[in-house]
C-alpha positions as CSV (number, residue, x, y, z in Angstrom):
1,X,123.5,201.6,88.9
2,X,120.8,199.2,89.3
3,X,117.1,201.1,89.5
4,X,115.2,200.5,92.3
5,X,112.2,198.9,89.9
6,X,115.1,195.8,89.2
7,X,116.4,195.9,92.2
8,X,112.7,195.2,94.4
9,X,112.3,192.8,91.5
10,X,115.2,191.0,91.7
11,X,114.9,191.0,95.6
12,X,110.9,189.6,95.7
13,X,112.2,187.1,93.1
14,X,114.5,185.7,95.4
15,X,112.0,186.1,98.6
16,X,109.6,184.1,96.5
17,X,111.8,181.1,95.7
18,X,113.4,181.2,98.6
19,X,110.6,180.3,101.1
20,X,108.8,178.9,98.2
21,X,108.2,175.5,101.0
22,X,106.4,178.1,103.3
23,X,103.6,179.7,100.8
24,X,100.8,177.3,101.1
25,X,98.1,177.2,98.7
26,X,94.7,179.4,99.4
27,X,91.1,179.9,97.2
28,X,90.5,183.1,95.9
29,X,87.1,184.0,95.2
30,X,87.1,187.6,93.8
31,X,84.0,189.9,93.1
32,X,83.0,189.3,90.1
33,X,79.9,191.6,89.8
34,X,77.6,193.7,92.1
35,X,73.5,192.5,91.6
36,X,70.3,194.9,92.2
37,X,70.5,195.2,95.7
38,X,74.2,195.7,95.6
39,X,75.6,192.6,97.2
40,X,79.0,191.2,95.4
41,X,78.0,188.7,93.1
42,X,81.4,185.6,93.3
43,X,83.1,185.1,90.4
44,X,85.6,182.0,89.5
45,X,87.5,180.9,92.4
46,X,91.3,181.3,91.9
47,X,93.8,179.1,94.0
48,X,96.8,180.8,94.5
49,X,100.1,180.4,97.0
50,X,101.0,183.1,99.5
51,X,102.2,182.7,103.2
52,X,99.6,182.5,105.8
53,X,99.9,184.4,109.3
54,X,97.2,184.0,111.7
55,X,97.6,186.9,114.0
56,X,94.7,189.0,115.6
57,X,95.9,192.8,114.7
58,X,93.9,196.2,114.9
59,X,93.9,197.9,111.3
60,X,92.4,201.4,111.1
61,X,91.5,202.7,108.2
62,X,92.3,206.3,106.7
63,X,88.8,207.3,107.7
64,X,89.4,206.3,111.4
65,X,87.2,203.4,111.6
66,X,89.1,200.5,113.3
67,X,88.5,196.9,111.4
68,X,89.9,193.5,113.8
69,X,92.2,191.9,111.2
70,X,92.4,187.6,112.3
71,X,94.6,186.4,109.5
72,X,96.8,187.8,106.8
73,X,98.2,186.6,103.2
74,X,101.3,187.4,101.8
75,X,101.8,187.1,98.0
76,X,105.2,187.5,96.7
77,X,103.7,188.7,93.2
78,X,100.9,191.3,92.3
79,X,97.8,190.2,92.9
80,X,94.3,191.9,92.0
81,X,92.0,192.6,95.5
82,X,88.9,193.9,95.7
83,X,88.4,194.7,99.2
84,X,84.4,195.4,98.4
85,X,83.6,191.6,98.5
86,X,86.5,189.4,97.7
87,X,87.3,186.3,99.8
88,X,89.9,184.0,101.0
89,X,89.5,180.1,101.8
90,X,92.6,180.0,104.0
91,X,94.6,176.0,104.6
92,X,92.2,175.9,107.9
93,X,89.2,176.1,105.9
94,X,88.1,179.5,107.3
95,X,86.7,181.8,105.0
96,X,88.1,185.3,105.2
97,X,87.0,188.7,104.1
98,X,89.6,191.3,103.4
99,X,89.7,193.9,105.5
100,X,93.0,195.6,103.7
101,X,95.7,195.4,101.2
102,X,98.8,196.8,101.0
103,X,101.4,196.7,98.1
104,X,104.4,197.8,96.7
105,X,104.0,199.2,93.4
106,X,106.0,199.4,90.2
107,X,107.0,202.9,89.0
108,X,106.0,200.7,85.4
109,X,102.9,199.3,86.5
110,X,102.1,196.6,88.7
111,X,103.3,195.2,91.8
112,X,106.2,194.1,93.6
113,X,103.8,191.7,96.3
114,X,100.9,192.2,97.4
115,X,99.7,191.4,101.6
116,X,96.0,191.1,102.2
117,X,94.5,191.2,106.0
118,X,91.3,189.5,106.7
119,X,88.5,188.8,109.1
120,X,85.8,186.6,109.7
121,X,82.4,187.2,109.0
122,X,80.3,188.5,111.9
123,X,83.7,189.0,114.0
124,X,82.7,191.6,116.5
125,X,86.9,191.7,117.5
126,X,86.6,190.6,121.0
């Protein structure tokens, strides 16, 4: 029997060569340290491939707050998010700010994929 760790694996492995023509590449500019009047400082830019969706979508959050979501990433691999201050430079040259991320994680550690929503900055969702 095949565990469910290999099997995800195996299964994101073949998602990710299989529309490997559709992932397009995007900049990744992650927190890289908070100064004294706790803004997120930007650390090294990152490019990295994913598929792009751009798609207005509500997304509320645990706490009930309700954040508009304008665009969203798909990585077929783990990928490290901040959501305190980490951006996107999507294909259109619009700068997003994550406004979540969901994964599926490894019972070993990891992640099977990782899909980040984002917003624009000063998007009022109207």
């Amino acid at each position: 029997m095949v565990d469910f760790d290999r099997l995800i694996g195996r299964l994101t492995e073949f998602a990710d060569n299989f529309s490997e023509t559709a992932q397009v590449a995007v900049t990744h500019t992650p927190t890289a340290s908070v100064d004294g009047y706790l803004k997120p400082t930007a650390g090294t830019p990152v490019t990295r491939y994913g598929i792009v969706e751009y798609k207005t979508t509500e997304i509320r959050s645990p706490g009930g707050d309700t954040k508009i979501s304008r665009a969203r990433v798909t990585f077929l691999r783990d990928v490290t998010v901040n959501p305190d201050g980490d951006t996107f430079t999507l294909p259109s040259g619009q700068v997003g700010n994550v406004v979540d991320v969901k994964s599926l994680a490894r019972r070993s550690g990891g992640g099977f994929y990782t899909i980040v929503s984002l917003g624009w900055d000063g998007d009022s969702g109207e």
